[in-house]
DOKOL-556535 format. One record per residue: residue in one letter; y, x, z of N, C-alpha, C in turn. Coordinates in pm, whole numbers, plus 50000, padded with zeros to 5 digits. Layout:
> residuo,n.c2,n.c1,n.c3,ca.c2,ca.c1,ca.c3,c.c2,c.c1,c.c3
> a,Y,X,Z,Y,X,Z,Y,X,Z
...
// end
This chain:
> residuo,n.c2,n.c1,n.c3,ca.c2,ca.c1,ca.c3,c.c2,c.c1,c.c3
> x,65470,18993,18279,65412,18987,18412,65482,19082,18508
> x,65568,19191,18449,65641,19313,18545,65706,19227,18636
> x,65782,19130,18560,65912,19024,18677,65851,18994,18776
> x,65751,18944,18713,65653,18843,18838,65596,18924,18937
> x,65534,19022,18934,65499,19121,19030,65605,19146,19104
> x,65710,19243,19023,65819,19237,19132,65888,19159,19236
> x,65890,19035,19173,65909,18948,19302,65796,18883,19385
> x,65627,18916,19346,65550,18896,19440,65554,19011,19546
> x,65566,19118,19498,65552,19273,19595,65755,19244,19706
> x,65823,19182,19636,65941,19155,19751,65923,19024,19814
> x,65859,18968,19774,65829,18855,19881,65743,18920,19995
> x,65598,18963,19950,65533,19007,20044,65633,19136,20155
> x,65731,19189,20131,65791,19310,20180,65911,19181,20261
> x,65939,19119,20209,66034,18939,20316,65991,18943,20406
> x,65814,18934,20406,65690,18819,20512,65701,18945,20583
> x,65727,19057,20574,65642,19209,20678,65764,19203,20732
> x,65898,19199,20694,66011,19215,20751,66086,19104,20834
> x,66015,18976,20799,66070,18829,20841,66208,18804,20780
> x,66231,18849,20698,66387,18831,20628,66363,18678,20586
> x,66423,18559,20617,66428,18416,20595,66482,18426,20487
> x,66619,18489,20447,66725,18453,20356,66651,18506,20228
> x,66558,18607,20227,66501,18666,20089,66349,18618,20075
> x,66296,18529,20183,66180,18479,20175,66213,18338,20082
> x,66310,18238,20159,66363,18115,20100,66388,18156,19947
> x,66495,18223,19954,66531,18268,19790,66407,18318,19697
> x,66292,18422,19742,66211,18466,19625,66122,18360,19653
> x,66075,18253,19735,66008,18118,19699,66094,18041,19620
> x,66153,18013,19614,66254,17959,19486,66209,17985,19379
> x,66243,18148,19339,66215,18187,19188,66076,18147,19155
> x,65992,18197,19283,65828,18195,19219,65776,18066,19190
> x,65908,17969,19246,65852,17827,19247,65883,17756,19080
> x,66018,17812,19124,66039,17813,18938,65980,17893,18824
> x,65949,18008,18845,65819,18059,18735,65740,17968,18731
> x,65674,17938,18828,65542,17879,18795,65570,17729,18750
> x,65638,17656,18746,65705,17502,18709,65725,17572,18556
> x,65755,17654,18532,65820,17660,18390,65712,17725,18332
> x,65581,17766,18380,65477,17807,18332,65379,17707,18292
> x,65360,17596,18394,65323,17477,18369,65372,17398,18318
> x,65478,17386,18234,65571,17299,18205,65485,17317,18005
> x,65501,17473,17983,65454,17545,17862,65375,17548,17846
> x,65251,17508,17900,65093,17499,17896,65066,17686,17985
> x,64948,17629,18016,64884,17703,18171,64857,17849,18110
> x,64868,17833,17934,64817,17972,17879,64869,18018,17834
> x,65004,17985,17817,65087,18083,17749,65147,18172,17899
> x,65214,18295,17892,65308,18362,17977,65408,18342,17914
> x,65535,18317,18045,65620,18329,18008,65709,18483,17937
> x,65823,18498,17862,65881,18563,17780,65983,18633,17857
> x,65993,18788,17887,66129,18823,17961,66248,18754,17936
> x,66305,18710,17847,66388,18629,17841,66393,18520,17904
> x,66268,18420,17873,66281,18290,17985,66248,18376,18114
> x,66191,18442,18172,66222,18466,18299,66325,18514,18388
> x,66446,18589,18284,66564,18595,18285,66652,18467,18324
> x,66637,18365,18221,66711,18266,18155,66686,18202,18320
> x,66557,18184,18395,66493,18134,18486,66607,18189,18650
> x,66575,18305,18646,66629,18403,18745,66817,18354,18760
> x,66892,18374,18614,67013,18311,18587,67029,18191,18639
> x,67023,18091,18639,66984,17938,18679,66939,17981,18805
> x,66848,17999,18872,66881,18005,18989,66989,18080,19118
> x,67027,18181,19043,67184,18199,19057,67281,18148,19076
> x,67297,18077,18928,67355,17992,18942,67398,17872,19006
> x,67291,17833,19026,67306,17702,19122,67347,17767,19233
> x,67293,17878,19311,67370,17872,19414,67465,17912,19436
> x,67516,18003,19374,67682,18007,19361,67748,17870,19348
> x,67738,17752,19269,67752,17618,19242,67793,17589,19394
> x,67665,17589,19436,67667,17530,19572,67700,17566,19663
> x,67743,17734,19659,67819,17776,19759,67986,17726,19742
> x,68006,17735,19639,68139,17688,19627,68196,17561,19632
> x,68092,17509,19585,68115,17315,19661,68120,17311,19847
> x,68024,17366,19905,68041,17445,20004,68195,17471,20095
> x,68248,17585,20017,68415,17638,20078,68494,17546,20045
> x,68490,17460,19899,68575,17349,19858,68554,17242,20021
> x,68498,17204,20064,68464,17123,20124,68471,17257,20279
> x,68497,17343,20256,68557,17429,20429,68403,17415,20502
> x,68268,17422,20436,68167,17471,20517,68111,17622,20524
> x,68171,17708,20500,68153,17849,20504,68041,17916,20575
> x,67999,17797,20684,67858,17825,20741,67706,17778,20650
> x,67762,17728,20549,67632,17675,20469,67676,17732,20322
> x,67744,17781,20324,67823,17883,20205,67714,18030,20212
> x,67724,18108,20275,67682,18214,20310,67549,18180,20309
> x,67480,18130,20376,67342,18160,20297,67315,18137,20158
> x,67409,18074,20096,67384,18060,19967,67360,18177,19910
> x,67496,18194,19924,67548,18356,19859,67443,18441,19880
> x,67437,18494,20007,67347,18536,20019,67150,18577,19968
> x,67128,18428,19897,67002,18395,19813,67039,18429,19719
> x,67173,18426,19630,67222,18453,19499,67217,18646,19503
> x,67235,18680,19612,67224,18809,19613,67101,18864,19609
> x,66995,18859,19656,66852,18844,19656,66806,18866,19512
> x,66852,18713,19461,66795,18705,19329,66838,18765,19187
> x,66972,18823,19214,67075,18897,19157,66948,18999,19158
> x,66924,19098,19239,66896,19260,19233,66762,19255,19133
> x,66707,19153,19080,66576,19101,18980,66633,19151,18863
> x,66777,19075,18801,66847,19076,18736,66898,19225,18635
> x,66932,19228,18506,66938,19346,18438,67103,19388,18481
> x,67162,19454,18463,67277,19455,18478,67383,19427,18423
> x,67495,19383,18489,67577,19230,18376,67696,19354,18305
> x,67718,19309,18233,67808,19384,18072,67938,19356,18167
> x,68033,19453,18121,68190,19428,18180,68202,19384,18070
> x,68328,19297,18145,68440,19207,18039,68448,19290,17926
> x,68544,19388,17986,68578,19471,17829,68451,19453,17733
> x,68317,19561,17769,68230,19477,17695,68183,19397,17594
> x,68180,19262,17677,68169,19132,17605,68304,19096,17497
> x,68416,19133,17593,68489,19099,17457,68493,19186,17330
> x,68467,19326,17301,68433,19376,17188,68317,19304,17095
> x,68217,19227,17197,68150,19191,17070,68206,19052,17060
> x,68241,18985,17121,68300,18850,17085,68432,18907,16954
> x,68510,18988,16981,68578,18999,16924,68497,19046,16757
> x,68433,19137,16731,68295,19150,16660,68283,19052,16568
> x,68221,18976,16647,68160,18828,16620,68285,18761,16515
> x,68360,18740,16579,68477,18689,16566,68494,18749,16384
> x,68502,18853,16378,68555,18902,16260,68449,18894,16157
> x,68366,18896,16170,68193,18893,16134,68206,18717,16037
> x,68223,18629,16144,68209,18498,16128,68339,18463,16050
> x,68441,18542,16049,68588,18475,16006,68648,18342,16067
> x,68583,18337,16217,68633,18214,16284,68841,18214,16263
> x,68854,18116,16287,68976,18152,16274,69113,17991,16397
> x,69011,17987,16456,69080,17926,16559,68967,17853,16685
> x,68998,17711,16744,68903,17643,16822,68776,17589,16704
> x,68822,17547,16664,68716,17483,16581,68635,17542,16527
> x,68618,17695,16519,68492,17796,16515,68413,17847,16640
> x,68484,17800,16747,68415,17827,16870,68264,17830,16898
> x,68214,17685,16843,68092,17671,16875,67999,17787,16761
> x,67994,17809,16674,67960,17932,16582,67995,18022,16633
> x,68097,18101,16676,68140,18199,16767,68022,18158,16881
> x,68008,18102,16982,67928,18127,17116,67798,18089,17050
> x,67726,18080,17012,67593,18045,16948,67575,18168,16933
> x,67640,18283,16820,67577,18441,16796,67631,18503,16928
> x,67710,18495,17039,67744,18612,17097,67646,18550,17211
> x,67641,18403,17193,67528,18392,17356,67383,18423,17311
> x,67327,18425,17230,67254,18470,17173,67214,18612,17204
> x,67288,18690,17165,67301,18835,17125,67326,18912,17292
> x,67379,18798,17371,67419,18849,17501,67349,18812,17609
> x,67251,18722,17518,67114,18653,17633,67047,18758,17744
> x,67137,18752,17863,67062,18750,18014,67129,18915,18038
> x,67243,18861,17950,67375,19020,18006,67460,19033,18058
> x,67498,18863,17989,67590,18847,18029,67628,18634,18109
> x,67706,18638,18174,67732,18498,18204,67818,18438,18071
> x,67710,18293,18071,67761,18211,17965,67936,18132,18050
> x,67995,18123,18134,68101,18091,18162,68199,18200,18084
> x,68132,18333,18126,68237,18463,18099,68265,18462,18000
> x,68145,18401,17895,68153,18401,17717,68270,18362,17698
> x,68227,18232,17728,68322,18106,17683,68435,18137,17711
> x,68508,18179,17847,68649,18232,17867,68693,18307,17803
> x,68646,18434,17718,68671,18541,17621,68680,18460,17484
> x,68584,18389,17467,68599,18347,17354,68698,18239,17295
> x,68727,18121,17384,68851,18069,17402,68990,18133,17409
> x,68972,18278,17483,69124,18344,17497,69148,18421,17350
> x,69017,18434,17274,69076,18536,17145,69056,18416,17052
> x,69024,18330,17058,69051,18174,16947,69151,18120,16995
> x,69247,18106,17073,69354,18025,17040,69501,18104,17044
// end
């Protein structure tokens, strides 16, 4: 319930300030808590992790969409994206540097005795796992592809 407060007490601090860009964005998340609360039955709470997993995904998408966005030279509908992604970012735990992630991929790696592509998917299963809501699952995958092949 800590997540959820926190972004009810910054929404309400949006509405006192009129900030649009962090009002739009923390109605988002709360819209998605509660869809994914109802989704699980009305009595369970959700798990820091899924509210993580929740927070991520909405990130995500808008980075997505900001960058479909500049691909397409609208930089004026870019920026508020970004902008919501930033919002919903500061919820967020703090993301692992590369270096980091690749020690434990690399870890992993030796752990599992992967020994090329075709251990990949066993490789990202324990490190996304283990790295759930630390790290970006793109970042995985790029580390883990560059020390498998």
């Amino acid at each position: 319930m800590g997540l959820q407060q926190n972004i009810m007490d910054a929404l309400k601090e949006a509405m006192k300030a009129k900030d649009q860009t962090a009002l739009t964005a923390l109605r988002a998340v709360k819209s998605a808590i509660l869809l994914a609360q109802t989704e699980s039955g009305a009595k369970e709470e959700l798990t820091e992790d899924q509210e993580l997993k929740i927070l991520q995904k909405q990130v995500k998408q808008r980075k997505d969409s900001a960058a479909i966005y500049i691909g397409q030279g609208r930089e004026d509908l870019a920026a508020p994206e970004l902008a919501e992604a930033e919002v919903i970012s500061q919820f967020l735990p703090e993301a692992m540097s590369d270096e980091a992630i690749e020690k434990v991929v690399v870890d992993t790696i030796a752990k599992v005795g992967a020994e090329g592509m075709k251990d990949m998917g066993k490789v990202m299963g324990i490190v996304s796992q283990e790295l759930a809501g630390k790290a970006d699952g793109k970042t995985i995958s790029n580390i883990v592809k560059a020390k498998l092949s």
